[in-house]
N, C-alpha and C positions, 0 to 999 in steps of 0.2 A: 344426415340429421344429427348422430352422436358425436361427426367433428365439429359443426357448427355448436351444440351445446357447450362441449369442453371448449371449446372458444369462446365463449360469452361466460364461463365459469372462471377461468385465466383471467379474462378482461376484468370480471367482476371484482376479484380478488386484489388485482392492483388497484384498481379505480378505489378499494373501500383502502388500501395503505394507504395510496391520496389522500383519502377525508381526514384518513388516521394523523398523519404527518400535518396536517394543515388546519387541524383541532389542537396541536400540543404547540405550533407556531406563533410565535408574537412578531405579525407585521408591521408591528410599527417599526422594530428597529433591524428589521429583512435588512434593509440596503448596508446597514454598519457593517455585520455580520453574513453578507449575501454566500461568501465560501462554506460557513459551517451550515448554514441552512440547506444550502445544495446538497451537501454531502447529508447530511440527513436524510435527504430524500432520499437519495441515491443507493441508501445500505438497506431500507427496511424491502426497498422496489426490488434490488439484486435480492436480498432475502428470501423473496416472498416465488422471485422468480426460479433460484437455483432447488427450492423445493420441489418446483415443479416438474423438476424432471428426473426426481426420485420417483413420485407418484407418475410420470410416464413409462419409466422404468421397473415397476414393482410389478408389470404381469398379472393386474390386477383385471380379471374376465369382465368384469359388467363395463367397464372405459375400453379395453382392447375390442371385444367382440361387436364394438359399432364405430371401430379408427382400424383396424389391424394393428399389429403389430410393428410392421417395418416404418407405417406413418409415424406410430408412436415415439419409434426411436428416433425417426429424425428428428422430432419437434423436441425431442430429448437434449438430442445434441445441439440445436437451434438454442434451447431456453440456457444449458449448459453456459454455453460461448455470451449469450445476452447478459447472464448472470454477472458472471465473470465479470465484463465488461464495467457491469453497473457497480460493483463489489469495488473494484478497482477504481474507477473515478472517484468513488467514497475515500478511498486512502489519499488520492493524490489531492482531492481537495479539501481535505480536513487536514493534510500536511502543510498545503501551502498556507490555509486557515492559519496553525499555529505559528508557523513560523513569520508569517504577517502581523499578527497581533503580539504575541511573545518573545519572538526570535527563537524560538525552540522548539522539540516536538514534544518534551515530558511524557513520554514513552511510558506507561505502567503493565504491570503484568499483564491485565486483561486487555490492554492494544495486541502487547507479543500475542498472546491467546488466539487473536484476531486474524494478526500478520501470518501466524502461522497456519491460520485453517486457510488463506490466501495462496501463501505459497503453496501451500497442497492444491489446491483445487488446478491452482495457473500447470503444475508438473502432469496430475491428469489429465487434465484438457490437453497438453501439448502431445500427451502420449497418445490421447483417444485422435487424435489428426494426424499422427504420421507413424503410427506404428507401422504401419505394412512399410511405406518408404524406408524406416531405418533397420526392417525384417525382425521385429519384437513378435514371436512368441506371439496365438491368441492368449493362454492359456497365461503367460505373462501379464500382458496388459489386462486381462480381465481381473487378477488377484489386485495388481495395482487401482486399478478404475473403484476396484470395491471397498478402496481404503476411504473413499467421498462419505463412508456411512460412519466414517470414524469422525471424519472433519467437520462433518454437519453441525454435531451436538457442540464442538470449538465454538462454532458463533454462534450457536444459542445464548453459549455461556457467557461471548461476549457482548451480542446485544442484552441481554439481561441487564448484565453489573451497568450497560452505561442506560438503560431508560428505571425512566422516574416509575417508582410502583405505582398503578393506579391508574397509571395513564392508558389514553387508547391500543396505542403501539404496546405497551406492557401486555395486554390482554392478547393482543394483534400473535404476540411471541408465546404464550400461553397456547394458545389454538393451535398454532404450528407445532410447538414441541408434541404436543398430545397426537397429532395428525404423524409427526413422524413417529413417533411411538406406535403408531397402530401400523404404520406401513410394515416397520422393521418387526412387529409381531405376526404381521400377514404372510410375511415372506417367510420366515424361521418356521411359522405353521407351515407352510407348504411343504419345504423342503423334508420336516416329518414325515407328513403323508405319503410324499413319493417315497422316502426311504424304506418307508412300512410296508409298499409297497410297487414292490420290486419287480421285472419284468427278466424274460432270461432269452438268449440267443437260441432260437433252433434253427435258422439255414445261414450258411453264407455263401453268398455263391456270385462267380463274375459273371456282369453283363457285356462286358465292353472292355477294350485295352483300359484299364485305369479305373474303370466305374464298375462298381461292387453293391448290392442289394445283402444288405442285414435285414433281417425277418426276428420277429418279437413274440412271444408267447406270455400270457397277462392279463389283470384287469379289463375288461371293453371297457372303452373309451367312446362312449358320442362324437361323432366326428365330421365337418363336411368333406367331400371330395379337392382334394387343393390345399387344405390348411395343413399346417406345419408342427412341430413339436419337438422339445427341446430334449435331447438325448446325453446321459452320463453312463458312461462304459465303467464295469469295473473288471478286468482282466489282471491275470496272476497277480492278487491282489493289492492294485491301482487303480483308484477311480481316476476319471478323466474330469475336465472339466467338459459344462453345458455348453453341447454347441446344438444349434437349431439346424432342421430337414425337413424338408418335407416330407412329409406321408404319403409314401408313393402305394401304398395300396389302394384299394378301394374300399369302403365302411360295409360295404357288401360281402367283405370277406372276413375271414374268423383271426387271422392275425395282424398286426402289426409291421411296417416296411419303412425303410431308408434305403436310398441309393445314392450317395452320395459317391464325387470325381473325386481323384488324389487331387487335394489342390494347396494343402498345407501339409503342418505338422500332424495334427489330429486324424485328418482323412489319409497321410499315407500308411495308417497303422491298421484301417479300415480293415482290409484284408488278414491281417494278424488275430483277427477277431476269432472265436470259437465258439460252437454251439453247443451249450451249458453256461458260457459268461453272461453274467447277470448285467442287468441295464435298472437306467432310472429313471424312466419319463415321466416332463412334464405336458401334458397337451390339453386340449387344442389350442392353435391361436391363427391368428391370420382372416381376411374375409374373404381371401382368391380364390371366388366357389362360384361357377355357374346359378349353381341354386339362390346364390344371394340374389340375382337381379333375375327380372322379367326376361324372356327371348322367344325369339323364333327361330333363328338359324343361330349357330355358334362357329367362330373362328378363332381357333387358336394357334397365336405364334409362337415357336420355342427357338432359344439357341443354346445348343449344347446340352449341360445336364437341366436347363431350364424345364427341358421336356418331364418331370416328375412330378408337377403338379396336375399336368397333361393325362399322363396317363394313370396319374389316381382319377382324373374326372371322367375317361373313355373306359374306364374299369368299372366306373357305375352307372356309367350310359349302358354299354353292355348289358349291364347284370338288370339295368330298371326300366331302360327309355331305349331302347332299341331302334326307333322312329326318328331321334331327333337327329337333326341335320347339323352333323358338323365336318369342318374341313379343319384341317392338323398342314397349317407351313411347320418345317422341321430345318432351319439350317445347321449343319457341321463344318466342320473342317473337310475331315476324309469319313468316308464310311467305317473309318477304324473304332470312329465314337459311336457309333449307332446300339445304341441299346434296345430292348425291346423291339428291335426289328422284328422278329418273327412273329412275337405277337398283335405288332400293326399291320403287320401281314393277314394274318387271321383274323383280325376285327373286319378291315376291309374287304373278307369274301361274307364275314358274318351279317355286316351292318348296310342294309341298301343305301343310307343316307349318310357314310361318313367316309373320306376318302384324305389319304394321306401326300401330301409333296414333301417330299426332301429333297433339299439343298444342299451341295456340297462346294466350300469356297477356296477348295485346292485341293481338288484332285480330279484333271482334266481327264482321262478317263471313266470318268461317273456316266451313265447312260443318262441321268434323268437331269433335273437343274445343277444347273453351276452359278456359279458368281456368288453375287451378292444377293438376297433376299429386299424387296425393293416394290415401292409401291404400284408400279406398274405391271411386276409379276403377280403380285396379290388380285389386280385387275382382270387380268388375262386367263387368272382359272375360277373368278368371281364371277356369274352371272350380274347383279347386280351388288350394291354396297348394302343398299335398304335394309330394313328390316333384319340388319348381322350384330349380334354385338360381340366385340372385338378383345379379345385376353392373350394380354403380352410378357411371357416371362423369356429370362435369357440373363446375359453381362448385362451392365448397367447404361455402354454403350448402345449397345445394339439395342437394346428397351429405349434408349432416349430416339434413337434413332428411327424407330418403326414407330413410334408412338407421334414425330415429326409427319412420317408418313404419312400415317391416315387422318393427320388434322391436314394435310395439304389436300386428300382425297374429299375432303368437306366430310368427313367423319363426325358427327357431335360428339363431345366431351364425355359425354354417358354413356355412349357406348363404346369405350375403350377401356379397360380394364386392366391394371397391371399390378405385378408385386417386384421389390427390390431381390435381384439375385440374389444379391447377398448384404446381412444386414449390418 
C-alpha cells in the first residue's frame, strides 16, 4: 500500500509540472518553436524527477517503513538515470533550438551554472554504475555520490534566473527549493542525534573462516527481527563511513549485533575492531520481517551470509513463538562458511517445528545436500507449498534465481519475500 502511494505521489507531482509547463505555453506558435518547447518540458520534468531520489535517499522512516529500504534505493537509482536522461535531452534540444534559430548557443553564466551541475550529476551517475567494475572504494564513491547535494542547489539557481517570477513553474521551483531544504535539514539533524549518541563495542568474536559478529552496547532501539542498520565505526581515532547490516540479533536480546563476511574494504577491517571502539548507528530500516505479513508455516532461504537476517528471526522465534513452523534451506560453498552452526543445532533439538537443511555447492564430502539448491529440492522436504510463505535472502543471483523457482512451483507473488543482499 505505501509503494503504491509514493507512486501516485511521483505520478502526481509530474502530471502537476505538466499543467505547470502547459499553463506558461503559447500554442499557438508550438510548431515555430516546437525545440524550445520540448526542452522546457523536458528540464522542469528531469527537475522534478532527480529530486526525487534525494527524498528516496534521505532515510526518511515514515516513506522507508512501508517500501523498505533496498526498494527505495533502487527507485533511487531508477529516478537518478531517468533524471539524467530528461536533464540532458533539455540541453541537446535547447542547443539545437539556438543554433536553428541563431546559429549560436550564447552561452551565459547561468547556462555554465547549468552545464555544470549536468556534468556533475552525468560523473556520479557513471560512478554509482560501475564502481565495483573499475574497484572504487565504497567509501570513495559514497563521498563523491554526496557531492549530488552540492549540485542540486546549481540548478535551482539555474532554473530560477531562466523562469519568469510569477509564473507556475516559478512557484513549482519555490516548493522544491523549500522541500530540499528540509530534506538536507532532516538529515544534518539525524546525524546529530546519532553522534549524541553513541554506542561502544563489547564482543568481537569469529563465527566462521572470514565472518566475524560485532556486538553493541547503547540506546534500545525498537526493532523487528530481519531489519537492518546503518553502522559507522570509529577506531584509533577514525570514523568509517555508513555502511548498512543487518541486525543479526534478536530484539529479545539486551544488545546490539552485526555479522558481517570480509567482502571489501570496510568489512576486512571488521575483525581489527576492539571492544571499547565506539560505533554510530543509525536504525531500523528495512521491512524483511516475518512479523510484517500474515502466516502459517515460514520458509526461509539463505545463501551464504544471507543467513543474518535468518537467524535474527529464529532468535525471536526462540525467545517468543516456539510453535511456529519453520524450515531454514541454508546453501554454502563448503561448511568452512557455516556460522552459527551450533546454535542451529540447538534450536533444532529446542524447536519441535523447525528444522534446518544445508547445502553445500563444493564440497563433495558433505554428508547432507550437495549441489545446487533448487526448486525441486525445496519440494522433496516440503510436504506441501500451501499455506508457506516464502523469504529469500542471499547474492543477488541466487535471490533472482530461487525467487524464478518458486514462481515456476505456482508460488503467488505474496508469498515470496525478499531483500537485496546487497544494496
Amino acid at each position: 500500500m505505501k509503494a503504491r502511494l509514493v507512486s501516485l505521489a511521483i505520478t502526481g507531482m509530474l502530471l502537476l509540472t505538466f499543467i505547470f509547463w502547459a499553463a506558461g505555453t503559447d500554442f499557438s506558435t508550438f510548431e515555430d518553436n516546437y525545440l524550445r518547447q520540448i526542452s522546457l518540458l523536458l528540464a522542469p520534468l528531469g527537475l522534478v524527477i532527480i529530486f526525487t531520489q534525494f527524498v528516496l535517499a534521505s532515510r526518511i522512516k515514515r516513506i522507508e517503513s512501508g517500501l523498505g529500504l533496498d526498494r527505495m534505493l533502487r527507485w533511487h537509482r531508477f529516478f537518478g538515470r531517468a533524471g539524467l536522461a530528461f536533464i540532458t535531452g533539455h540541453v541537446v534540444l535547447i542547443a539545437a533550438y539556438r543554433i536553428t534559430a541563431f546559429g549560436e548557443l550564447f552561452p551565459t553564466t547561468f547556462i555554465w551554472v547549468g552545464l555544470l551541475a549536468l556534468i556533475g550529476f552525468m560523473i556520479t551517475a557513471a560512478l554509482a554504475s560501475t564502481y565495483r567494475i573499475i574497484g572504487l572504494a565504497y567509501e570513495i564513491w559514497r563521498n563523491i555520490h554526496l557531492a549530488n547535494y552540492l549540485l542540486f542547489p546549481l540548478v535551482l539557481i539555474h532554473v530560477f534566473y531562466h523562469t519568469a517570477d510569477g509564473s507556475a513553474l516559478y512557484y513549482l521551483w519555490i516548493l522544491l527549493a523549500l522541500s530540499y531544504a528540509g530534506i538536507v535539514i532532516y538529515r544534518l539533524y539525524r546525524i546529530v542525534m546519532i553522534r549524541i549518541n553513541p554506542y561502544e563495542v563489547t564482543d568481537v568474536r569469529q563465527e566462521a573462516k572470514d565472518i566475524w559478529t560485532l556486538e553493541f552496547s547503547g540506546k534500545k532501539i525498537g526493532y523487528l527481527p530481519g531489519q537492518f542498520m546503518f553502522v559507522q565505526l570509529l577506531r584509533s581515532g577514525k570514523l568509517s563511513s555508513a555502511h548498512p547490516f543487518t541486525i543479526s540479533n534478536s530484539p529479545t536480546r539486551e544488545n546490539l549485533s552485526i555479522t558481517p563476511k570480509k567482502l571489501g574494504d570496510f568489512t576486512l577491517s571488521i575483525k581489527d575492531t576492539r571492544v571499547g571502539d565506539k560505533a554510530f548507528i543509525d536504525a531500523p530500516y528495512g521491512v524483511f520481517s516475518f512479523l510484517n505479513y500474515r502466516h502459517e508455516e515460514l520458509v526461509f532461504i539463505a545463501g551464504g551470509i544471507g543467513i543474518t537476517p535468518f537467524i535474527s528471526m529464529l532468535r525471536y522465534i526462540r525467545d517468543k513463538m516456539p510453535e511456529q513452523k519453520v524450515t531454514l534451506f541454508w546453501t554454502n560453498r563448503n561448511e568452512d562458511m557455516l556460522c552459527f552452526r551450533d546454535e542451529l543445532e540447538e534450536m533444532e533439538r529446542e524447536l519441535p517445528s523447525f528444522k534446518a537443511i544445508l547445502v553445500m555447492s563444493d564440497q563433495p564430502d558433505w554428508e547432507g545436500e550437495k549441489g545446487h539448491l533448487s526448486g525441486a529440492m525445496l519440494q522433496g522436504y516440503l510436504e506441501t507449498l500451501d499455506q508457506k510463505d516464502f523469504f529469500v535472502c542471499g547474492p543477488p543471483d541466487m535471490t533472482a534465481d530461487m525467487i524464478y523457482e518458486l514462481k515456476e512451483l505456482q508460488v503467488p507473488p505474496a508469498r515470496i519475500h525478499s531483500e537485496l543482499f546487497r544494496l
